[in-house]
C-alpha positions, 0 to 999 in steps of 0.5 A, a space after each residue: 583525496 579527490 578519488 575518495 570523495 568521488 567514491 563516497 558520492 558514488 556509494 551516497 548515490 547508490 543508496 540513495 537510489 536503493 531507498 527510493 526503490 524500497 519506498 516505491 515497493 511499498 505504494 504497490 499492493 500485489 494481489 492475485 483472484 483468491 487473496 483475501 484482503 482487508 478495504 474500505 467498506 464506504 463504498 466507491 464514493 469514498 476517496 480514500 480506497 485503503 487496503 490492507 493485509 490487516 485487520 484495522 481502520 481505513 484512512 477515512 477512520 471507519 473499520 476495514 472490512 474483509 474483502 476477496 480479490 475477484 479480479 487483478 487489472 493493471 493497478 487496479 484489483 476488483 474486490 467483493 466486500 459484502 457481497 458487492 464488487 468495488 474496484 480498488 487502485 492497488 498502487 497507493 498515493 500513502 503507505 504504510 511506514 512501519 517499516 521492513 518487518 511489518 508485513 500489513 501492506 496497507 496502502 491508501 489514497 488519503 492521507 491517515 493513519 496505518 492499519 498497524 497503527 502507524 
C-alpha cells in the first residue's frame, strides 16, 4: 500500500511539474528578423508592451498594430511599427490562456484581456 501511494505521488509530482513547464512556454514569444507581429501602438511609455500573432486589442484596450521584427535580443526583440522602432520584452509577466490549440501567442506585461478574446 505504501509503494502505491509513493508511486501515485510520484506520477502527481511529474505532472505537476509537466504543467509548469507548458505554463512557462507560453510567457515567451520566439521570434526571429522578418516575423511579422501584431504590438501595442502606444508607444514606449506605455507599460503594458503586448504582442501577439493575432489581430486584436493590447491589454491597455487600444488596437494592436501590425508590426516587423527588426532585431531578436535576449528577451527583447526590436519591432518597427509605423515606421518607428520600439523595443518590446518578448517574455511576458501574463499570457494568454486559451489554451494548447490557440495559436495567438499573445503576451503581456499588464494585466488585460487576449487578443483572442480570452
Amino acid at each position: 500500500m505504501k509503494k502505491a501511494s509513493l508511486a501515485v505521488l510520484g506520477i502527481l509530482v511529474i505532472a505537476a511539474g509537466a504543467a509548469l513547464l507548458m505554463a512557462q512556454d507560453k510567457s515567451k514569444m520566439v521570434l526571429k528578423a522578418g516575423d511579422e507581429v501584431f504590438a501595442c501602438n502606444c508607444g514606449p511609455s506605455c507599460p503594458c508592451m503586448t504582442l501577439s500573432r493575432k489581430e486584436g486589442a493590447c491589454a491597455c484596450g487600444n488596437p494592436l498594430a501590425k508590426a516587423k521584427v527588426k532585431s531578436v535580443g535576449e528577451d527583447t526583440a526590436v519591432l518597427v511599427i509605423g515606421g518607428k522602432e520600439q523595443t518590446f520584452k518578448t517574455v511576458g509577466k501574463f499570457m494568454c490562456a486559451c489554451g494548447p490549440e490557440c495559436k495567438c501567442d499573445t503576451i503581456s506585461q499588464s494585466p488585460g484581456k487576449c487578443a483572442c478574446g480570452v
